[in-house]
C-alpha positions, 0 to 999 in steps of 0.5 A: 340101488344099493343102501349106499345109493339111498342114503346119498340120496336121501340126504340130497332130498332133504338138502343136505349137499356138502359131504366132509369126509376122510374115508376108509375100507368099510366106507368105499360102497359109500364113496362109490354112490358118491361118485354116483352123485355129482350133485353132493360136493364131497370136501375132502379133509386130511384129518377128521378133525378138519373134517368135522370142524369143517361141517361146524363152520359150515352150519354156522354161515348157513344154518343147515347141516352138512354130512360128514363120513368118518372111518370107524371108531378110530376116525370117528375118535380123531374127530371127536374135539371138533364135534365136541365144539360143534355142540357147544356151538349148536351146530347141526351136523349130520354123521356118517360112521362106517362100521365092519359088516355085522357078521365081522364085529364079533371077529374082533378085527384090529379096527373094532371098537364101540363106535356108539359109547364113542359117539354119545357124549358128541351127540344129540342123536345116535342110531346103528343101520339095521340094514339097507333096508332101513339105511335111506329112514334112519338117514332122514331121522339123522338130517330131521334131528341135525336141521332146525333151531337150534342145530344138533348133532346126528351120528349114524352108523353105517355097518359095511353091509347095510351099505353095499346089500340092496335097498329095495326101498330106495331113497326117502322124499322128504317129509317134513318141515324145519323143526319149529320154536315155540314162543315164549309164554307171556307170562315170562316176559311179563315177569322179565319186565316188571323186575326190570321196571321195578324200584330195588335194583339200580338200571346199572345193575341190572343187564341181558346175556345173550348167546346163540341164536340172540346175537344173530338176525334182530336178536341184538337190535331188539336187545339194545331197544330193551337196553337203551329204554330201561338202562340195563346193560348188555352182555354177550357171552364170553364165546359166541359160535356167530355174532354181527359186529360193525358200523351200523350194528349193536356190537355187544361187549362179551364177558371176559375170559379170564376169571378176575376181569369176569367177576369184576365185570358182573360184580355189580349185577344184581339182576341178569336176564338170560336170553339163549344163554346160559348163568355164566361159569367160569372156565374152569376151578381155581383154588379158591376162587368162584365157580359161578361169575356173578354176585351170590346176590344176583338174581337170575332170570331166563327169558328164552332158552334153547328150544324157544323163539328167541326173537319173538321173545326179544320183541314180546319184552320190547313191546312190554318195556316201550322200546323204540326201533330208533333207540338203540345203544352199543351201535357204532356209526362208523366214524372211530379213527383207526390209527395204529403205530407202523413201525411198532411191533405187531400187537393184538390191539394194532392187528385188531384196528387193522383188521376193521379198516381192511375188512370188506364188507360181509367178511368173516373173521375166524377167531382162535387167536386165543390169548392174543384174540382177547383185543381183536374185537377192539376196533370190529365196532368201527369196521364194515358190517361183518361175522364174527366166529368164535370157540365155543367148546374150547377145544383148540384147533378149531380155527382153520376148520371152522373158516374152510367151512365157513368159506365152503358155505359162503362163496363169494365171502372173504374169511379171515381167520385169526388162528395162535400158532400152538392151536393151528397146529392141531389141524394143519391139515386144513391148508392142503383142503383150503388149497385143494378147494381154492377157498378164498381164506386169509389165515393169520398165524400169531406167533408168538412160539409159546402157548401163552394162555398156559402160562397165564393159567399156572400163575391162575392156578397158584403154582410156583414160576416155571422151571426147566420142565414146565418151561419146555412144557410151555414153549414152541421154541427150539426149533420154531415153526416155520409158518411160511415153509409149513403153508408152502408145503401144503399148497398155500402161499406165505408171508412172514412180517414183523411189524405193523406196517408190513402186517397191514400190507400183507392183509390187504395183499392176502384179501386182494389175492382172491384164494388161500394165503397165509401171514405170520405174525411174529408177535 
């Protein structure tokens, strides 16, 4: 068995069974031990950015991590934005960098480079195969670190050949259990509670954030039980990698993205509790404004972080405070009328109340409609129960990734992913793997031929109006892009509509059809 062999095998001991990949020459011994083992599915994506914002997507929906094999430094780089938001997103990934045998690095061949500096600022967890000998151990080191709660990223680097010498060892059984949470100390949720009793600060000025691992399972019931016994508000953050929107469900109203509506929805805030989140920051510098969202008054507390149990904690501060399981706040019962103009043109706010009334029950949405997502959510409260995806790292071109791997996870499950036309065509290439894999993924391009959030963002940064360049800068005109031609020629069919009748038909037509399709939307 070669080192290759172990390590494949390997990563199935531990159950890692899904394998992204876009490889090369130095990764062929690998690709060949993969064929060995029909058992690991290998997705093949056209770009390494799908490749890795596929694993994302993919970890999301099971909260196990997948492989990726990505080609040296230079592929590893191609994928480096989607890896960047997998972190943000706390997703567990584990990767598999072919390198140039060792005895050829100092050659400095055309394709060399420091795959470890490239690989650190995206990763957890970085290590370099010694030889085959260790490959099949530092495969099991890389999914220990990838797994548990929360995820991480893993990058291993697999020089040529560790992977075609022998390894005399072969593969690793496995050793160990998930990695577990600790609780959250008492005292905490003592301390938490009695500022949330206490006299100086007004029930309405007080509220939860939640993020992460808060916003799945019971994290948001037993934040709404705290809310609706002591009267604090509940915030989620502004991006959430998953989150449980629907009737039945707490749907919890995230902080706005743009800087003004932030502040002027925390400013009132004088006591927040953070719970897996982080104190809110806005985006990014803007003269003169703020670089924190909340009040310099507000007083900030952290019930749970990262590396604790969350819901154990959520339900210590429920018992503290007395909350009730039938007292519930932010739940919707599903009888909100869902009406929307017909002949209007197609609107974020319209798409998104067409969206609930369509969706069926345990969809998923993929959201990165960016500007025009900013409503989607404006109807999700009244829709069947469903998952909602979101960038969490900001790095655009995530999407259509994120929902192939969504939709690789969860057979069965129809995705819907919500994409801007400017952002979709960063990883394009994700329609030919959607096509291949006959995943069943509505995509929905909202086209409005600009990149709207950057003109938006000039006004925020004080410049003047655009002229001829940072128009041409700004705009996706002159030509457009064809969605319906651009999907065609990746093996999806597509549909153009123009207002919200047609919209609402080609949706329902698209969730019917039971494989890849895609709308676009002219805004």
């Amino acid at each position: 068995m070669n080192g290759s062999e172990a390590m494949v095998r390997t990563l199935l001991n531990h159950g890692v069974s899904v394998c992204f990949a876009n490889p090369g020459t130095s990764e062929m011994h690998f690709v060949s031990a993969l064929d060995r083992l029909p058992q690991m599915r290998c997705v093949l994506g056209l770009f390494e950015g799908v490749v890795t914002g596929a694993a994302d997507g993919y970890y999301r929906m099971t909260r196990r991590p997948a492989a990726t094999l990505l080609h040296l430094g230079s592929g590893l780089g191609n994928g480096i934005a989607n890896l960047h938001n997998a972190k943000r997103a706390r997703s567990g990934i584990v990767n598999i960098i072919g390198e140039h045998a060792q005895d050829h690095i100092a050659n400095d061949a055309p394709l060399t480079s420091d795959i470890q500096v490239l690989a650190r600022p995206v990763s957890h967890w970085v290590r370099t195969c010694a030889s085959a000998v260790t490959a099949p151990a530092d495969t099991a080191e890389a999914v220990r670190v990838a797994s548990g709660s929360p995820g991480r990223v893993a990058s291993l680097i697999l020089p040529a050949n560790a992977s075609w010498e022998d390894s005399p060892a072969g593969a690793v059984e496995r050793t160990y259990g998930t990695r577990p949470s600790p609780c959250t100390a008492s005292s905490v949720v003592d301390d938490v509670a009695k500022a949330l009793r206490a006299a100086q600060v007004r029930p309405d000025q007080m509220a939860l954030l939640l993020g992460g691992r808060a916003m799945l399972g019971e994290g948001p019931r037993l934040a709404a039980q705290i809310a609706a016994r002591v009267g604090c508000k509940l915030y989620a953050e502004t991006k959430n990698a998953r989150s449980l929107r629907g009737a039945g469900r707490v749907n919890i109203p995230q902080i706005p993205y743009p800087l003004n509506g932030a502040l002027e929805a925390l400013d009132d805030i004088r006591l927040l509790v953070l719970v897996d989140a982080v104190a809110p920051v806005a985006f990014f510098g803007y003269p003169g404004k703020p670089r924190f969202l909340t009040h310099p008054e507000c007083r900030i507390e952290t019930l749970v972080s990262a590396e604790e149990d969350v819901e154990s904690a959520l339900q210590a501060l429920s018992d503290a405070v007395g909350g009730k399981p039938g007292e519930l706040v932010y739940v919707s019962d599903g009888t909100q009328r869902l009406a929307w103009d017909a002949q209007a043109r197609p609107n974020s706010q319209d798409m998104g109340r067409v969206l609930a009334a369509l969706l069926p029950e345990n969809a998923i949405v993929v959201d990165e409609a960016i500007t025009t997502g900013r409503q989607l959510q404006s109807g999700a409260a009244a829709g069947r129960p469903h998952d909602w995806l979101e960038i969490t790292g900001g790095a655009i071109g995530y999407g259509l990734p994120c929902a192939t791997g969504a939709a690789v996870a969860s057979p069965g499950r129809k995705v819907v992913a919500i994409i801007g036309d400017g952002s979709a065509m960063y990883t394009l290439q994700s329609l030919w793997t959607m096509a291949r894999e006959g995943l069943d993924v509505t995509v929905v391009i909202c086209a409005n031929r600009k990149y709207q959030i950057l003109q938006g963002e000039l006004a925020a940064m004080g410049g003047p109006p655009p002229a001829a360049n940072a128009t041409r800068m700004l705009s996706l005109e002159q030509p457009h892009l064809d969605w319906v031609k651009l999907a065609e020629g990746q093996g999806v069919s597509g549909k153009r509509v123009d207002n919200m009748d047609a919209f609402a038909k080609a949706l329902a037509a698209g969730l019917a059809s039971g494989g890849p399709n895609l709308i676009e939307v002219l805004l």
